[in-house]
PDB file as gemmi writes it, atoms N, CA and C in Angstrom:
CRYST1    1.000    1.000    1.000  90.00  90.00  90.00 P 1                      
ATOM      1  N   UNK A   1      -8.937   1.526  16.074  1.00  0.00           N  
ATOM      2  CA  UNK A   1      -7.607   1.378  16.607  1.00  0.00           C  
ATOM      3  C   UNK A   1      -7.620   1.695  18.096  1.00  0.00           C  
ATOM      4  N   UNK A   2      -6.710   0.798  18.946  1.00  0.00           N  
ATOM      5  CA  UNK A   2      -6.369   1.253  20.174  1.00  0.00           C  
ATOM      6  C   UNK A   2      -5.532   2.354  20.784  1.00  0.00           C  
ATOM      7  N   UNK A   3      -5.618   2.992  21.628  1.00  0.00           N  
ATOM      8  CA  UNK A   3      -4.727   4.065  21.685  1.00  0.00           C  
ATOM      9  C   UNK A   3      -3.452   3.930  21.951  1.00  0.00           C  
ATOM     10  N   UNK A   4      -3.247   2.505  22.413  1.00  0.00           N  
ATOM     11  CA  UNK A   4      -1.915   1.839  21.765  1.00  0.00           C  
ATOM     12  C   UNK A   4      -1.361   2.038  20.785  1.00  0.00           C  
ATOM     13  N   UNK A   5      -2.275   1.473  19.709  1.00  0.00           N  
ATOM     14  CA  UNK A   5      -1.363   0.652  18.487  1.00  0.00           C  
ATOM     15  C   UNK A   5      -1.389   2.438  18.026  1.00  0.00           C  
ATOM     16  N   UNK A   6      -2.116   3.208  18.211  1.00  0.00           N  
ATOM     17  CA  UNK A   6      -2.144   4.703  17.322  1.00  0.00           C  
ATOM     18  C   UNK A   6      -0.748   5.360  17.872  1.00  0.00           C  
ATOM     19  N   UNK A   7      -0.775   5.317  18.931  1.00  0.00           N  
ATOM     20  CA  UNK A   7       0.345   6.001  19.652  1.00  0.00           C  
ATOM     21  C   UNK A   7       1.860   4.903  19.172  1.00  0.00           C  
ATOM     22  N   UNK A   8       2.228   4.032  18.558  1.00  0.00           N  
ATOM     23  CA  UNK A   8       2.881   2.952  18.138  1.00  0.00           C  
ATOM     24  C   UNK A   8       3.176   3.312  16.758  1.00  0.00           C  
ATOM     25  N   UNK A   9       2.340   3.857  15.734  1.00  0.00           N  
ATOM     26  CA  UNK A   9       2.048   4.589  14.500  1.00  0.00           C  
ATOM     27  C   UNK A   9       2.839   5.498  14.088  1.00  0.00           C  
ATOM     28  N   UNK A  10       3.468   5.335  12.755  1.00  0.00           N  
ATOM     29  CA  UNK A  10       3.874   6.806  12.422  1.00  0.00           C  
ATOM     30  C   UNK A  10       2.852   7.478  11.887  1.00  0.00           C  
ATOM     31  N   UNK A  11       3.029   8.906  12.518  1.00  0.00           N  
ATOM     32  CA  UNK A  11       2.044   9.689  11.884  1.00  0.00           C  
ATOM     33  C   UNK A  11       1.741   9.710  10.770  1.00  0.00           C  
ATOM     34  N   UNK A  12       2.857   9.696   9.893  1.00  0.00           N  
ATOM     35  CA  UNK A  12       2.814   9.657   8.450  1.00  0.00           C  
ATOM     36  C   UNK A  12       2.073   8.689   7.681  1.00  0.00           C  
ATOM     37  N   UNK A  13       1.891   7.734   8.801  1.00  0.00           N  
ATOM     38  CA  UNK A  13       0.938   6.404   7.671  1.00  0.00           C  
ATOM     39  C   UNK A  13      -0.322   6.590   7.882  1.00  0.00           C  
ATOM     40  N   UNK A  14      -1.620   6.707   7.290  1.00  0.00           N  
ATOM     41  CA  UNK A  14      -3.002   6.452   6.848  1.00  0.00           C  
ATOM     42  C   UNK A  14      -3.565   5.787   7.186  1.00  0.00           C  
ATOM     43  N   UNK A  15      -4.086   4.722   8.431  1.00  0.00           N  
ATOM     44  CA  UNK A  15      -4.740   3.300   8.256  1.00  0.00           C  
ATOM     45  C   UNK A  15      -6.087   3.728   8.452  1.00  0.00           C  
ATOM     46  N   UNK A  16      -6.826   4.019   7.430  1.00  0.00           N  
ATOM     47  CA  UNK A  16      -8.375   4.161   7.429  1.00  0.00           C  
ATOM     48  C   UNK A  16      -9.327   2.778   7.651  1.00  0.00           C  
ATOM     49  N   UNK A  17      -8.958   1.817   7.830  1.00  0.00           N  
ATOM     50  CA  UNK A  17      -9.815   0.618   8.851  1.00  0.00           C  
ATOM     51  C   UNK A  17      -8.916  -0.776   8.912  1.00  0.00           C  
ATOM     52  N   UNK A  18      -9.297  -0.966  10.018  1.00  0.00           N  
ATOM     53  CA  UNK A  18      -8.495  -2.608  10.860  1.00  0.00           C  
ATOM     54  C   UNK A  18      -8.267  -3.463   9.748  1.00  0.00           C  
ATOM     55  N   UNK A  19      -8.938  -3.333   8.824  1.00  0.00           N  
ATOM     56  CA  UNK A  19      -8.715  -4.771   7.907  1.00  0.00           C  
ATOM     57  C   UNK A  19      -8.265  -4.546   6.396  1.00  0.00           C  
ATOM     58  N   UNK A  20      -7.620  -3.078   5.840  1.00  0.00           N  
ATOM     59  CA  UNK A  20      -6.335  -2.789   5.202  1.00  0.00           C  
ATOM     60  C   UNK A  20      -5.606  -3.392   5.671  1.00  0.00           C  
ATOM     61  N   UNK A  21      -4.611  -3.415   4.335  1.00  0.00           N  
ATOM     62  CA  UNK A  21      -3.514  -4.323   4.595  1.00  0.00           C  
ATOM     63  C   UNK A  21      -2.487  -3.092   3.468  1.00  0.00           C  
ATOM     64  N   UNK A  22      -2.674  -1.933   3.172  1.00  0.00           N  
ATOM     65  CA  UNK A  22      -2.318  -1.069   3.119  1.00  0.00           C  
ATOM     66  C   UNK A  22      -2.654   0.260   3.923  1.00  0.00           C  
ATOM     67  N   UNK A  23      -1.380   1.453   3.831  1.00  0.00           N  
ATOM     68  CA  UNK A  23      -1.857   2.542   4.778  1.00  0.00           C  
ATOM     69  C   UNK A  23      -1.954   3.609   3.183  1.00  0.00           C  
ATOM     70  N   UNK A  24      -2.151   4.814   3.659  1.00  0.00           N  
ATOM     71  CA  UNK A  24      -2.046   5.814   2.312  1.00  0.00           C  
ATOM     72  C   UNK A  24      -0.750   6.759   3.808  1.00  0.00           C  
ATOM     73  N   UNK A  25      -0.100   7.345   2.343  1.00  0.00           N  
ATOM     74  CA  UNK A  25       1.365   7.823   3.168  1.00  0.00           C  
ATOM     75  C   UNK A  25       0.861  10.123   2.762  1.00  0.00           C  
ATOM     76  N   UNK A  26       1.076  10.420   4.413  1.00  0.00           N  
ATOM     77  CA  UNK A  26       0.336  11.786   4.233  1.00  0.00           C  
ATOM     78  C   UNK A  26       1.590  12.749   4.012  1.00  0.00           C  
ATOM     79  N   UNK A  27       2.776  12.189   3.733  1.00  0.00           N  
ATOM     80  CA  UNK A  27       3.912  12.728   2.818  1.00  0.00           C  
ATOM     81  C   UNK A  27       4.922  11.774   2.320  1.00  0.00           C  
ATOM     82  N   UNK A  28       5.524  12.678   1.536  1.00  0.00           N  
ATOM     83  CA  UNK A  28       6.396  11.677   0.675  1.00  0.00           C  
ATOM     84  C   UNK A  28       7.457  11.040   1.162  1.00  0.00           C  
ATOM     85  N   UNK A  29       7.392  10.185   1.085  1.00  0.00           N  
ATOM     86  CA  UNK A  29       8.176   8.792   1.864  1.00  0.00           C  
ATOM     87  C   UNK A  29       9.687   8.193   1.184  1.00  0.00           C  
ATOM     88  N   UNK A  30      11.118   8.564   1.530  1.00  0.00           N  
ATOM     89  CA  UNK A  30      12.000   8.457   0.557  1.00  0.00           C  
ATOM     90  C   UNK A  30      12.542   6.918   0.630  1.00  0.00           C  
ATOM     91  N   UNK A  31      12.948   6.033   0.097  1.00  0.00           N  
ATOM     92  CA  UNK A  31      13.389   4.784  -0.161  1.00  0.00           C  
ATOM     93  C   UNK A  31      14.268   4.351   1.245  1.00  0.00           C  
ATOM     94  N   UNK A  32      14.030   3.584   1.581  1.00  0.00           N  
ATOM     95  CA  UNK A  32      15.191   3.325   2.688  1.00  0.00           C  
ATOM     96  C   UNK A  32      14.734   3.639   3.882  1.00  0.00           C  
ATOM     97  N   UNK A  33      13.768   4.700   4.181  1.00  0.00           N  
ATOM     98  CA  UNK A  33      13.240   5.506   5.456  1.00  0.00           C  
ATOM     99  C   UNK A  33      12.345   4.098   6.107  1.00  0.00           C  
ATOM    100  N   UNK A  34      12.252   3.799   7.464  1.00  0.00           N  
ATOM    101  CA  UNK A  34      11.591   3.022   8.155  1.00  0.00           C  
ATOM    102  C   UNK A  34      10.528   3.948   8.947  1.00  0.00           C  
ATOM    103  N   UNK A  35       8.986   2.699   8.686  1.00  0.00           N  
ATOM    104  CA  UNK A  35       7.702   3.473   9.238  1.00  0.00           C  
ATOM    105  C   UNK A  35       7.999   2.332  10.418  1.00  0.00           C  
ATOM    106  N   UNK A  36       7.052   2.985  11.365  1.00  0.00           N  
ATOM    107  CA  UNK A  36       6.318   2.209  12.277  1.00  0.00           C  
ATOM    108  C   UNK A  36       5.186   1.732  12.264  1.00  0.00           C  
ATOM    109  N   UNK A  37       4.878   0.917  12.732  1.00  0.00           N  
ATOM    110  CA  UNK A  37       3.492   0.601  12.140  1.00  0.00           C  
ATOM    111  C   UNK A  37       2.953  -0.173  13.631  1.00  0.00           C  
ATOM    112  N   UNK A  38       1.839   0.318  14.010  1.00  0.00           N  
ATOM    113  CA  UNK A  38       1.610  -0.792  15.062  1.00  0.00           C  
ATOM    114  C   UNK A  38       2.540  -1.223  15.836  1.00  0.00           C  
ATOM    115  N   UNK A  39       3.758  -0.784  16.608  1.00  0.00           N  
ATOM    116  CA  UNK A  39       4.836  -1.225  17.130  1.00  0.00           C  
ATOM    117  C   UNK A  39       6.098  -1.671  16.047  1.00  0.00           C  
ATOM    118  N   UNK A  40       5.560  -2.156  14.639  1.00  0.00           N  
ATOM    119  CA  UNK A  40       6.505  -2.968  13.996  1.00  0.00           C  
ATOM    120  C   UNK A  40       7.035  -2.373  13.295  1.00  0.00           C  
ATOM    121  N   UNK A  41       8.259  -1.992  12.681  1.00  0.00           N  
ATOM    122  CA  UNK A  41       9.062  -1.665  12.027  1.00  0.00           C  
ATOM    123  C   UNK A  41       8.954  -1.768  10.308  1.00  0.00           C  
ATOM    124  N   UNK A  42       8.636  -0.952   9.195  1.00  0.00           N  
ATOM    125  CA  UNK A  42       8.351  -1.302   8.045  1.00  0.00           C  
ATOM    126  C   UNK A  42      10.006  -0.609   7.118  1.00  0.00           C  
ATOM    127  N   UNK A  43      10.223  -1.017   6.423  1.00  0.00           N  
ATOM    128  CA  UNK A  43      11.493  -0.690   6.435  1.00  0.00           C  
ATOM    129  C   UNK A  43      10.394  -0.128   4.727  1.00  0.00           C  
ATOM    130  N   UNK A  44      10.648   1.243   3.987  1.00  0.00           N  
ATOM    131  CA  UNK A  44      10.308   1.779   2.596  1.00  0.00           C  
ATOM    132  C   UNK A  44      11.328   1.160   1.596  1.00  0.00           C  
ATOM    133  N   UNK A  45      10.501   0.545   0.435  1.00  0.00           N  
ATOM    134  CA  UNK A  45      11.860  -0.348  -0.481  1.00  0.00           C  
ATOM    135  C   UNK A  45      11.854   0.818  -1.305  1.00  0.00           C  
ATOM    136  N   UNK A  46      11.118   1.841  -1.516  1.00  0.00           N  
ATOM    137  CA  UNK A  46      10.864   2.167  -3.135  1.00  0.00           C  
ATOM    138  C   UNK A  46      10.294   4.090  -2.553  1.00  0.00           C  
ATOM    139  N   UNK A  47      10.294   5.004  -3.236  1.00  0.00           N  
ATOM    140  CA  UNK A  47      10.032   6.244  -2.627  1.00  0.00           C  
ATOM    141  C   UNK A  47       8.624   6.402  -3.507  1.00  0.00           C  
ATOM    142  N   UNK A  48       8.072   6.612  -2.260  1.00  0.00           N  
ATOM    143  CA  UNK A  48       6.361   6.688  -2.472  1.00  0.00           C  
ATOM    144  C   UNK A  48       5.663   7.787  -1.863  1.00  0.00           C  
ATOM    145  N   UNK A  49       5.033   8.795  -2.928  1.00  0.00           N  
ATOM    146  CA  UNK A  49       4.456   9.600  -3.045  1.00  0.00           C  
ATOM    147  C   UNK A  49       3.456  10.393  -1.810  1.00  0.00           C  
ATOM    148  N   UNK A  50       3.595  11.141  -1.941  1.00  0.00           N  
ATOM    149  CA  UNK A  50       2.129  11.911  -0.760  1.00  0.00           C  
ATOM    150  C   UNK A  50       0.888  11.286  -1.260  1.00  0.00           C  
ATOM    151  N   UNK A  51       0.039  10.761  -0.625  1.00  0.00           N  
ATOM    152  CA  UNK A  51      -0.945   9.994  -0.803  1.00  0.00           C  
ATOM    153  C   UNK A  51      -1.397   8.705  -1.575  1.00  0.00           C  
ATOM    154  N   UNK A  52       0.179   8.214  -1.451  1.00  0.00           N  
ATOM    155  CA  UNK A  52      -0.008   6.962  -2.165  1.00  0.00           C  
ATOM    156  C   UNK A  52      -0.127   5.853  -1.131  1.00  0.00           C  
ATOM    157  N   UNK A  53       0.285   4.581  -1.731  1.00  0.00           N  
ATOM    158  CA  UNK A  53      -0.004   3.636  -0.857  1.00  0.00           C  
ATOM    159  C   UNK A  53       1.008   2.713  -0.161  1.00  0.00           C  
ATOM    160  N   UNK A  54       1.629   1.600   1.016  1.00  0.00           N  
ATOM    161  CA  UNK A  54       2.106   1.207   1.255  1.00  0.00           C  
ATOM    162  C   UNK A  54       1.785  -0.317   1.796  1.00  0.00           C  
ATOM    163  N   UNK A  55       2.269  -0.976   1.426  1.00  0.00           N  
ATOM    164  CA  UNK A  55       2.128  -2.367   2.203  1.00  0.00           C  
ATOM    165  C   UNK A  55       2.731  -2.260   3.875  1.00  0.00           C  
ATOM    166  N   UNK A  56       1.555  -2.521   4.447  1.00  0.00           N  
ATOM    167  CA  UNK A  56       1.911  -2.942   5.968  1.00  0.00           C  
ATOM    168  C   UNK A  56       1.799  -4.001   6.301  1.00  0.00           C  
ATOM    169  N   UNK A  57       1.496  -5.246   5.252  1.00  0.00           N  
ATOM    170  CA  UNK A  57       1.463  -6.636   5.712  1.00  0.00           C  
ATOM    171  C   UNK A  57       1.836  -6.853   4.895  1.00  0.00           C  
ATOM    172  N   UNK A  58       2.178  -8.348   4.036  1.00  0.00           N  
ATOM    173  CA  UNK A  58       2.347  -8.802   3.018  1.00  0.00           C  
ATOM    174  C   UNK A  58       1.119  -9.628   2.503  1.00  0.00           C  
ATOM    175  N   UNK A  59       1.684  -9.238   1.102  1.00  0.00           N  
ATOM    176  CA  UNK A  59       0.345  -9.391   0.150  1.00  0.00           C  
ATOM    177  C   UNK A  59       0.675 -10.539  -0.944  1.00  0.00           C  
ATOM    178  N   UNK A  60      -0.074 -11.818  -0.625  1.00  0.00           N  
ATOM    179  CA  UNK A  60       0.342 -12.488  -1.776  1.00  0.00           C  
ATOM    180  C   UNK A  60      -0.376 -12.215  -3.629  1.00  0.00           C  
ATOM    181  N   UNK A  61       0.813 -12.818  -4.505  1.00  0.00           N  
ATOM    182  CA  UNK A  61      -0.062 -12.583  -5.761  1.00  0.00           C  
ATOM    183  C   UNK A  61      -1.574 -12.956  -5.643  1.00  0.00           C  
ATOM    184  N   UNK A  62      -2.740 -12.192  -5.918  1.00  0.00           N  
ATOM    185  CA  UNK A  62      -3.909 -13.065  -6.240  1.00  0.00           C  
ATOM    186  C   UNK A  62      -4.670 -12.139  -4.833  1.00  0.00           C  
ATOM    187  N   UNK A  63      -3.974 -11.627  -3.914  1.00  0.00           N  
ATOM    188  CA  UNK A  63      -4.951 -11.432  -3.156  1.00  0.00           C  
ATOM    189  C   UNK A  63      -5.487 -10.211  -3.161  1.00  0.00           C  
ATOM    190  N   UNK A  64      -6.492  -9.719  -2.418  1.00  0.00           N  
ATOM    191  CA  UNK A  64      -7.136  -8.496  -2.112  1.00  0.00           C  
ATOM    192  C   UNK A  64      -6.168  -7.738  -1.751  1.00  0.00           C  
ATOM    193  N   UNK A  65      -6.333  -6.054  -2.755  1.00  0.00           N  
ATOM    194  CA  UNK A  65      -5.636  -5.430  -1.518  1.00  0.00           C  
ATOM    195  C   UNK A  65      -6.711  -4.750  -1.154  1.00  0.00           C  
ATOM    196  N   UNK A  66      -6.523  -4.235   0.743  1.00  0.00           N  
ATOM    197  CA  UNK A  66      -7.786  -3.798   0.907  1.00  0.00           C  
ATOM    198  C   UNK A  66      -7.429  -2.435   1.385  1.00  0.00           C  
ATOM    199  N   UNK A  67      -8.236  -1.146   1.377  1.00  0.00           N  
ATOM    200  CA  UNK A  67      -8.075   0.373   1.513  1.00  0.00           C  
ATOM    201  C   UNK A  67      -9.682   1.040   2.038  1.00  0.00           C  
ATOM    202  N   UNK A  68     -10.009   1.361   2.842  1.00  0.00           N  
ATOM    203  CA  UNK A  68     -11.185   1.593   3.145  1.00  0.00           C  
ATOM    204  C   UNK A  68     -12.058   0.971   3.987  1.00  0.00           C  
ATOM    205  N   UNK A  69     -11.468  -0.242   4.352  1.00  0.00           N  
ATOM    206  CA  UNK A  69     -12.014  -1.737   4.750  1.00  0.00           C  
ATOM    207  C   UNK A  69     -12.665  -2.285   3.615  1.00  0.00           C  
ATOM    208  N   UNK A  70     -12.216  -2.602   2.188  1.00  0.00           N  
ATOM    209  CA  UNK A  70     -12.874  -2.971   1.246  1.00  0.00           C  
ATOM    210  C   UNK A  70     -11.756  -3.284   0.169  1.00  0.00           C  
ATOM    211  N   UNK A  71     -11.744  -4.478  -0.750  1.00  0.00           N  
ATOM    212  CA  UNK A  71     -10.986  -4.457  -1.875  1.00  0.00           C  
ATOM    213  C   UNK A  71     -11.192  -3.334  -2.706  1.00  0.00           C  
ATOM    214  N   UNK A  72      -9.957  -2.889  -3.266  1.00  0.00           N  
ATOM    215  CA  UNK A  72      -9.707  -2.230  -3.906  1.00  0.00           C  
ATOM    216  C   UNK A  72      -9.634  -2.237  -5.524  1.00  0.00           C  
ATOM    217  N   UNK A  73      -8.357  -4.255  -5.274  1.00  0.00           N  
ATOM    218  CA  UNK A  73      -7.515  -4.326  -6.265  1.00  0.00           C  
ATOM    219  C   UNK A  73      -7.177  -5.640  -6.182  1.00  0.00           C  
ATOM    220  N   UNK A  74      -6.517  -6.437  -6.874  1.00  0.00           N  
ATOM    221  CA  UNK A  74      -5.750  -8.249  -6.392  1.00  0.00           C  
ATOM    222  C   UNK A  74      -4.097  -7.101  -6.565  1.00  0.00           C  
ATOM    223  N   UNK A  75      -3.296  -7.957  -5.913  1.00  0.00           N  
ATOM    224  CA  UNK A  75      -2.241  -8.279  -6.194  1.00  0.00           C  
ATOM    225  C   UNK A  75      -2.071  -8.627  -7.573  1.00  0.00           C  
ATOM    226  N   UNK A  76      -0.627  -8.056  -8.384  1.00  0.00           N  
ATOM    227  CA  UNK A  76      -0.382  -8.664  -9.782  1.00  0.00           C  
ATOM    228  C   UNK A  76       0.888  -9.615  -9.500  1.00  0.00           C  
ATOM    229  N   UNK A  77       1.602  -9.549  -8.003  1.00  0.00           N  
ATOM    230  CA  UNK A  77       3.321 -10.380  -7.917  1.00  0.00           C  
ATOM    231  C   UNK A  77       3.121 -10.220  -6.584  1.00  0.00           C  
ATOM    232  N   UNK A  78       3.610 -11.159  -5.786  1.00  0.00           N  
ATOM    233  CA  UNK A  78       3.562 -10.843  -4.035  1.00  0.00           C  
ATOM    234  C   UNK A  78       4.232  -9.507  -3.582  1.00  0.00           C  
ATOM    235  N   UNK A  79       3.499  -8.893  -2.850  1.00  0.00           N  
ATOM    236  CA  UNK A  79       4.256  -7.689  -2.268  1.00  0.00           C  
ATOM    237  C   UNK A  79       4.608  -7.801  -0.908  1.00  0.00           C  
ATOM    238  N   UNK A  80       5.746  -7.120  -0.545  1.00  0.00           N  
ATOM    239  CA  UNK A  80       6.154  -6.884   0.977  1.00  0.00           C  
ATOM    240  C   UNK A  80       5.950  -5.768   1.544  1.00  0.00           C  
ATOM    241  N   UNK A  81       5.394  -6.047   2.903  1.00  0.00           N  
ATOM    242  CA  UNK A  81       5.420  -5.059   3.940  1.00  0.00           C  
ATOM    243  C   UNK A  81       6.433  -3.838   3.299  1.00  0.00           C  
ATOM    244  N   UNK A  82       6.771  -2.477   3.111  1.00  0.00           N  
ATOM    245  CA  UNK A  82       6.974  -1.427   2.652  1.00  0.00           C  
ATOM    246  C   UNK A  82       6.840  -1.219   1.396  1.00  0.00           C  
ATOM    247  N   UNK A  83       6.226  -2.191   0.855  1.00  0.00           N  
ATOM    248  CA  UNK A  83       6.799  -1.967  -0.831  1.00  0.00           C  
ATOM    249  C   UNK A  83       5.911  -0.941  -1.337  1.00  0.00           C  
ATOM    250  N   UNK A  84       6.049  -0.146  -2.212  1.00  0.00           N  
ATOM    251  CA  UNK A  84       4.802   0.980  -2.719  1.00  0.00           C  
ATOM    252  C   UNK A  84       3.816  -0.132  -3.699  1.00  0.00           C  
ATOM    253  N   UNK A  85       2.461   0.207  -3.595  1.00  0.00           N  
ATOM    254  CA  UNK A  85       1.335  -0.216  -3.890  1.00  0.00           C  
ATOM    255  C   UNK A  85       0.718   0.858  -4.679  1.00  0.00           C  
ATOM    256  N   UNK A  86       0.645   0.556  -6.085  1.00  0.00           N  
ATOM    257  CA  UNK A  86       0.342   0.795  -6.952  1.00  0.00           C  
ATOM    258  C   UNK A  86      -0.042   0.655  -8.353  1.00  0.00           C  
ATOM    259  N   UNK A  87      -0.308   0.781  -9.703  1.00  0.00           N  
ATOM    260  CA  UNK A  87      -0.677   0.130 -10.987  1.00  0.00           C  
ATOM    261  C   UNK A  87       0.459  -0.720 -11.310  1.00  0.00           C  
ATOM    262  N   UNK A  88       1.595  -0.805 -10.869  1.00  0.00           N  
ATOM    263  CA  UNK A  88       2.916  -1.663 -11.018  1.00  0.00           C  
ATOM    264  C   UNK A  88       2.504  -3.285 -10.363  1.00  0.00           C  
ATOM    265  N   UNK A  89       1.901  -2.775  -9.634  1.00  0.00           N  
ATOM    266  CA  UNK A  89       1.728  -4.487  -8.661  1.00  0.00           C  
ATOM    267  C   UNK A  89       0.089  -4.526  -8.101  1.00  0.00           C  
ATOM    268  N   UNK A  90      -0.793  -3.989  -8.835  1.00  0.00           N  
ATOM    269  CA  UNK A  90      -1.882  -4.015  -8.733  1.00  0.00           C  
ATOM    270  C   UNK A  90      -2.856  -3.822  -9.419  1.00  0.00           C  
ATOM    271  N   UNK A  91      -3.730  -4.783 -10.052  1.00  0.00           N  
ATOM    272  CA  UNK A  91      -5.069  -4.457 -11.062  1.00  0.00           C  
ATOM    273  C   UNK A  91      -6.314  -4.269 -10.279  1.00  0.00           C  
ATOM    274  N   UNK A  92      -6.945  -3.268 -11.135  1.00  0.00           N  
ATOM    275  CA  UNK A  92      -8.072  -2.500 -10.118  1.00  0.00           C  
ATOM    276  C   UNK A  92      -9.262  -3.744 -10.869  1.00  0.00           C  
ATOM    277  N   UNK A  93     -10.300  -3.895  -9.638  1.00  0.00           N  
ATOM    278  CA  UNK A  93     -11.133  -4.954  -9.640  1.00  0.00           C  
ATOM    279  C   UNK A  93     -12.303  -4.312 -10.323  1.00  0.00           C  
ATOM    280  N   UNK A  94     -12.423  -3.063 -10.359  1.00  0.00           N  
ATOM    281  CA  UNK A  94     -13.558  -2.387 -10.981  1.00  0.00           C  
ATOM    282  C   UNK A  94     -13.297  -1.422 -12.300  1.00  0.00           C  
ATOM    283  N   UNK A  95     -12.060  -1.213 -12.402  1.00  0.00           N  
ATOM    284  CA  UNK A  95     -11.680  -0.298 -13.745  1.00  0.00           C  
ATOM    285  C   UNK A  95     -10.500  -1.270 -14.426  1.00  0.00           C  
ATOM    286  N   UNK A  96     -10.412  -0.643 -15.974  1.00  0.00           N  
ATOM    287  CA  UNK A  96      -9.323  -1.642 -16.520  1.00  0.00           C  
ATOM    288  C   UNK A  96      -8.443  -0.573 -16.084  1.00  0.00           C  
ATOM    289  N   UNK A  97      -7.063  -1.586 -16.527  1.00  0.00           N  
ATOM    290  CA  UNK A  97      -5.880  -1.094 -16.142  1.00  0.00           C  
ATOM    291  C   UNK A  97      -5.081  -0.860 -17.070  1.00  0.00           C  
ATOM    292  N   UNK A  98      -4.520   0.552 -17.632  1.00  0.00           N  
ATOM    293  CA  UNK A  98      -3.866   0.748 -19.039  1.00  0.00           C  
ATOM    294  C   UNK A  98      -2.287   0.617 -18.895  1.00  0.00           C  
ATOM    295  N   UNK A  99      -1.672   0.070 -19.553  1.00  0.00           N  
ATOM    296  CA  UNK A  99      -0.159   0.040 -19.588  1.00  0.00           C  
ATOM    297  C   UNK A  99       0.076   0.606 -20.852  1.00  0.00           C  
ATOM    298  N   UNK A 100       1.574   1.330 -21.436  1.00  0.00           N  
ATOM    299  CA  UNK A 100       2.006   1.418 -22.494  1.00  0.00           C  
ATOM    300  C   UNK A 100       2.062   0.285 -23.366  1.00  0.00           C  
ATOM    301  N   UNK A 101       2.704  -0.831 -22.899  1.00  0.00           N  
ATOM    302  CA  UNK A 101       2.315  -1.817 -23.551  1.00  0.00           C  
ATOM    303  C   UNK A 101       1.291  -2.752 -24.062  1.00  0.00           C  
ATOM    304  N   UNK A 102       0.006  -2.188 -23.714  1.00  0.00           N  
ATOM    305  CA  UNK A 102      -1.360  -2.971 -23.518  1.00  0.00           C  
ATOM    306  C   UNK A 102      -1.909  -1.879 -24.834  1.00  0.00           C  
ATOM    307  N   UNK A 103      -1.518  -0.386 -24.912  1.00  0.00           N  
ATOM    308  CA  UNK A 103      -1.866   0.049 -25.588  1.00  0.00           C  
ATOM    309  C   UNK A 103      -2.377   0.613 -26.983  1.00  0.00           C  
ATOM    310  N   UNK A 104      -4.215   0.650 -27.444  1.00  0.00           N  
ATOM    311  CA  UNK A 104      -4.154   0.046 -28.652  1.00  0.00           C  
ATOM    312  C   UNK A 104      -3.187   0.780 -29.603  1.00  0.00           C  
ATOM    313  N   UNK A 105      -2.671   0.972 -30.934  1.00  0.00           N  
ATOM    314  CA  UNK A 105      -2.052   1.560 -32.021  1.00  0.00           C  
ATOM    315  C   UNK A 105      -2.828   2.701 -32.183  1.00  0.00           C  
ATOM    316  N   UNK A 106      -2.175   3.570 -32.462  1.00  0.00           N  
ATOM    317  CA  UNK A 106      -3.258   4.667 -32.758  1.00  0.00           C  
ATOM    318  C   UNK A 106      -3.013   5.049 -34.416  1.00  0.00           C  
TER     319      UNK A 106                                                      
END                                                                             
């Protein structure tokens, strides 16, 4: 990052490399609250956790999300710039993904 775009940044957002397209949030983030991001304005749809995740770009269904500079996960429904990023709108590319409803009978 440039000492621009860092200084442009809310502190609060995470961007651990240029080519995330999510940040991780280093406190809890309440619905409605607007990040900065790089100069741009992210408006929070949804209240997302201390160390969870956020869309800073938009993410279509199907695509990578990336965290680390590396996929993580695809998209499960297009996401928007603030939306929280998580097992709701994301299947992990290397572990299965359990839902209540997926779950066998016991």
């Amino acid at each position: 990052m440039t000492a621009d775009s860092t200084s442009t940044t809310d502190p609060r957002l995470l961007h651990l490399a240029p080519e995330d397209n999510v940040c991780a949030v280093t406190t809890t983030i309440e619905a409605g609250q607007t990040l900065l991001f790089q100069g741009r304005p992210i408006r929070v749809a949804q209240r997302i956790p201390t160390g969870h995740k956020v869309a800073i770009a938009p993410i279509a269904a199907g695509e990578k999300v990336r965290k680390y500079g590396a996929p993580i996960g695809s998209a499960t429904r297009d996401i928007a710039p603030g939306e929280y990023v998580h097992t709701h709108n994301v299947k992990s590319d290397y572990l299965p993904t359990y839902t209540r409803e997926r779950a066998a009978p016991v």
